[in-house]
Structures are given as C-alpha cells and as structure tokens.
C-alpha positions in Angstrom: 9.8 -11.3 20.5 8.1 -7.7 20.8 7.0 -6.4 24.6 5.5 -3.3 25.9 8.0 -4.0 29.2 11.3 -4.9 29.7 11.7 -9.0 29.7 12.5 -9.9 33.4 15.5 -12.0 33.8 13.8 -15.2 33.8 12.3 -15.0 31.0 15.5 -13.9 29.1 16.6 -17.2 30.5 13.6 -18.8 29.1 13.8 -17.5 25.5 17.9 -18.4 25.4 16.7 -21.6 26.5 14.2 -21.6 24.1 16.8 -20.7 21.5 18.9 -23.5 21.4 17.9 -25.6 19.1 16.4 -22.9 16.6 17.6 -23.0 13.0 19.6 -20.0 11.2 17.5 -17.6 9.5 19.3 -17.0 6.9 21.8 -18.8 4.5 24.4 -19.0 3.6 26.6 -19.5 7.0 29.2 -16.6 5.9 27.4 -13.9 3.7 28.7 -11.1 5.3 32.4 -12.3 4.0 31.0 -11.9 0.3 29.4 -9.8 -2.2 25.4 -10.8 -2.2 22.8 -8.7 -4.1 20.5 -9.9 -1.3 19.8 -7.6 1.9 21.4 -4.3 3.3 25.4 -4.3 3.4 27.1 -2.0 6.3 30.0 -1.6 7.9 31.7 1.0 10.5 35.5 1.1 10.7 37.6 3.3 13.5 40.5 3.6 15.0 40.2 2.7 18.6 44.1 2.5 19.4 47.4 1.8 18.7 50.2 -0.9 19.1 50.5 -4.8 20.1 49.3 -3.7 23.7 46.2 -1.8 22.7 45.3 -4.5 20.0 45.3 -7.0 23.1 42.9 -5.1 25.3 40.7 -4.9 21.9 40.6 -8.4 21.5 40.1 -8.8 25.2 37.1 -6.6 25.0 35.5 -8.2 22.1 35.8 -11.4 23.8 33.6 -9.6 26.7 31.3 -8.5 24.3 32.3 -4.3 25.5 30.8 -3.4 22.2 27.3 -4.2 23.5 27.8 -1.6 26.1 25.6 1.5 24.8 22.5 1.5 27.2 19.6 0.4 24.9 20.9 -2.7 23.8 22.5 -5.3 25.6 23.3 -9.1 25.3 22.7 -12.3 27.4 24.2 -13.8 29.0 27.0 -11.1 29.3 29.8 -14.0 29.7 28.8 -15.7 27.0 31.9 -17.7 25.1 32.3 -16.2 21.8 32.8 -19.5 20.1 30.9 -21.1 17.0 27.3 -22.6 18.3 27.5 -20.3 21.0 23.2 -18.7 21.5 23.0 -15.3 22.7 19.7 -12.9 23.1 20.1 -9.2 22.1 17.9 -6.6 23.9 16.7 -3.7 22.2 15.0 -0.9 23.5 13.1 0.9 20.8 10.8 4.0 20.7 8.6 2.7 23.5 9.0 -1.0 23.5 11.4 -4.1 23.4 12.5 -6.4 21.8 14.5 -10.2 22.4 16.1 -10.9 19.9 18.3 -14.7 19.2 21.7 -14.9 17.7 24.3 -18.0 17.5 27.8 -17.1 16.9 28.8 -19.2 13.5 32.6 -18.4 13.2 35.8 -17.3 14.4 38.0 -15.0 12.1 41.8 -14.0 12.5 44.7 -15.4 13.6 46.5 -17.7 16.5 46.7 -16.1 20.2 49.8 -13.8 19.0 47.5 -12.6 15.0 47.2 -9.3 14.1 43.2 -10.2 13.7 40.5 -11.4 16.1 36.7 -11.4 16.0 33.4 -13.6 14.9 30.6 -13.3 13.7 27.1 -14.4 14.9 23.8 -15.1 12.5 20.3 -14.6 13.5 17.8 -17.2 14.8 14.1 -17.4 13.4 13.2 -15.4 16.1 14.9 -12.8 15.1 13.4 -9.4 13.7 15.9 -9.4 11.3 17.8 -12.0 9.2 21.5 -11.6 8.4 25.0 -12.0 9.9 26.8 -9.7 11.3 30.6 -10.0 11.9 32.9 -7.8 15.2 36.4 -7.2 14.5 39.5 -5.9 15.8 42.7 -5.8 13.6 46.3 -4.3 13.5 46.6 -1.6 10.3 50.0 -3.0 9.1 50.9 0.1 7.7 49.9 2.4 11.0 49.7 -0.1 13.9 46.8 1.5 14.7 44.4 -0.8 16.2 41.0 -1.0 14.2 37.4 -2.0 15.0 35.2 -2.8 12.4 31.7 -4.2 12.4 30.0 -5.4 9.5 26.1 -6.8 8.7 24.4 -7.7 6.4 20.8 -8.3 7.1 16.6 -7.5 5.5 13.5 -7.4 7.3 12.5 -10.8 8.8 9.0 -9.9 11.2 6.1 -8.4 9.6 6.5 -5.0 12.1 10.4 -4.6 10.7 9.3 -5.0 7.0 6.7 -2.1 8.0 9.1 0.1 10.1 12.4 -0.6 7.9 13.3 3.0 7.4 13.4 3.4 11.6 14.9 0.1 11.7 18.0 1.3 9.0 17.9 4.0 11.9 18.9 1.9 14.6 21.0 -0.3 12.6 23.3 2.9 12.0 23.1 4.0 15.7 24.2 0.9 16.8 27.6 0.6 14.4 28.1 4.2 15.7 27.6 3.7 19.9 29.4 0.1 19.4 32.4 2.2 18.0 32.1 4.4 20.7 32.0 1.3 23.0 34.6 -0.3 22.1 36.9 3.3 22.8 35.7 3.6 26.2 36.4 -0.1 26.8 40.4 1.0 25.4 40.6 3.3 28.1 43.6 2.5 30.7 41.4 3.3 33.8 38.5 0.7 31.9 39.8 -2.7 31.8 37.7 -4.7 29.4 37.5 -7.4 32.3 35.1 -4.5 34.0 31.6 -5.7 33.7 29.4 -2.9 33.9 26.4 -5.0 31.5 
C-alpha cells in the first residue's frame, strides 16, 4: 500500500488485520537458504560483539526486532512474537511517500535456548512491493567468538511502481542491510538494553 502521508495508527491496525489471512507471495517457503537463479540475492554480515554474554543480548535484540530501529522504517506491532505464522507490517518512508508493507515470519533457525545461532526469517504477503524472504541472524564465530549479525534477502519487483523504480529500490534495499547493522550495534550497547523500546 502506497500513501502520500504517513498511515495513522488505526489503519496500520487495519491493514495487519487485513493481513492475516493473505497468502505468501512467493514460493518456495525457504529460498533464501538456497541457491535460486530467480530474484536479487544479498546479504550483510558484521561483527556486532563478542562472547556468550554479548551473543545473548543479540538474540535478545532480535527477538525485539532492534534491527528495525533506523528512523525510516519501522515494524508493527513492535512486540510482535517472532514465531512462524507470526503477520507483521513494515513501514517505509521513501523519497516523499510511504509505504505498508505485509510480512509473516515462516521459520525459526538456530539452536535450543543455550545454541550458538538464533534468528528467522519472514516472507512477503501479496501486498507486498516486493516478493522474497528475507532471513535476521545472530551467531557465535566458533573460531573468534565474536558475535555476528547477518541479514540475508532474496527478493524481485512485485508492484508495477517497484518494477519501474527497481534501481532506487536496490538503493533502499542496501541502506537498509547497512542501518540494520548499525542497529543492531547500538542495541549491543551496555547502557541500551535491547528490552528498551524506543520504536
């Protein structure tokens, strides 16, 4: 959904609502785990910290969505449970206009409570501008014990104005991979607890 002004909370609520029971645009459940011909592939890894402790607060932040928090996009409802069939809307401010945007999460990755790896993934809904997956990760380098974030997508143009503006769009996508990185260091910070809401 395109706007010329920002959505008002209600109908946010509306369009999640709406959301529900929308079908994946895409197929198959997974495709950002394998090597497809079909769409653009990216991915952003960094360091964000190091150690047991520091891989904990990541996980803790993914689970609060923290890599959302960049200013021109942010996600509804902001306590959303990151667990599969979970619905979510994704704002975007763009060069003079929004857009609402509906994601389900679709899977889990890593391992128990006490893993080394935590994240999921969420795919986009048909009223999405784009179709694809796109999968948020935190993990312990086994050789370092540094503590890495990675985010990976792959998506293609799913609206008639993102097949038009694709080269802005490819843009955005990379901004976003690089302010959720930056995101997800601010929310490692030991005087920013990644309970702290500031969405």
């Amino acid at each position: 959904m395109f706007a010329a002004v920002r959505p008002t909370p209600p109908a946010i609520d509306r369009f999640i609502c709406n959301s529900q029971a929308l079908p994946l645009s895409y197929s198959p459940v997974g495709i950002v785990r394998t090597e497809t011909t079909h769409g653009d592939h990216d991915e952003e890894v960094v360091a964000i910290g190091h150690g047991r402790a520091d891989f904990q607060r990541a996980r803790s932040a993914l689970e609060a969505w923290k890599q959302f928090d960049i200013g021109w996009v942010e996600l509804f409802p902001a306590d959303a449970p990151v667990v599969a069939g979970t619905v979510v809307a994704v704002l975007i401010r763009h060069f003079g206009f929004w857009s609402l945007n509906g994601c389900r999460v679709v899977y889990a990755v890593g391992d128990s409570d006490q893993g080394a790896r935590f994240g999921f993934a969420y795919g986009t809904l048909t009223n999405h501008a784009k179709a694809g997956e796109e999968l948020f990760e935190v993990f312990l380098d086994p050789q370092t014990e540094d503590v890495m974030y990675r985010i990976r997508a792959v998506s293609w143009p799913h609206a008639m104005l993102t097949r038009l503006g694709q080269p802005i769009v490819r843009l955005l996508q990379a901004r976003f991979r690089k302010d959720s990185a930056e995101a997800m260091k601010r929310a490692m910070r030991p005087d920013r607890r990644p309970s702290d809401s500031s969405r």
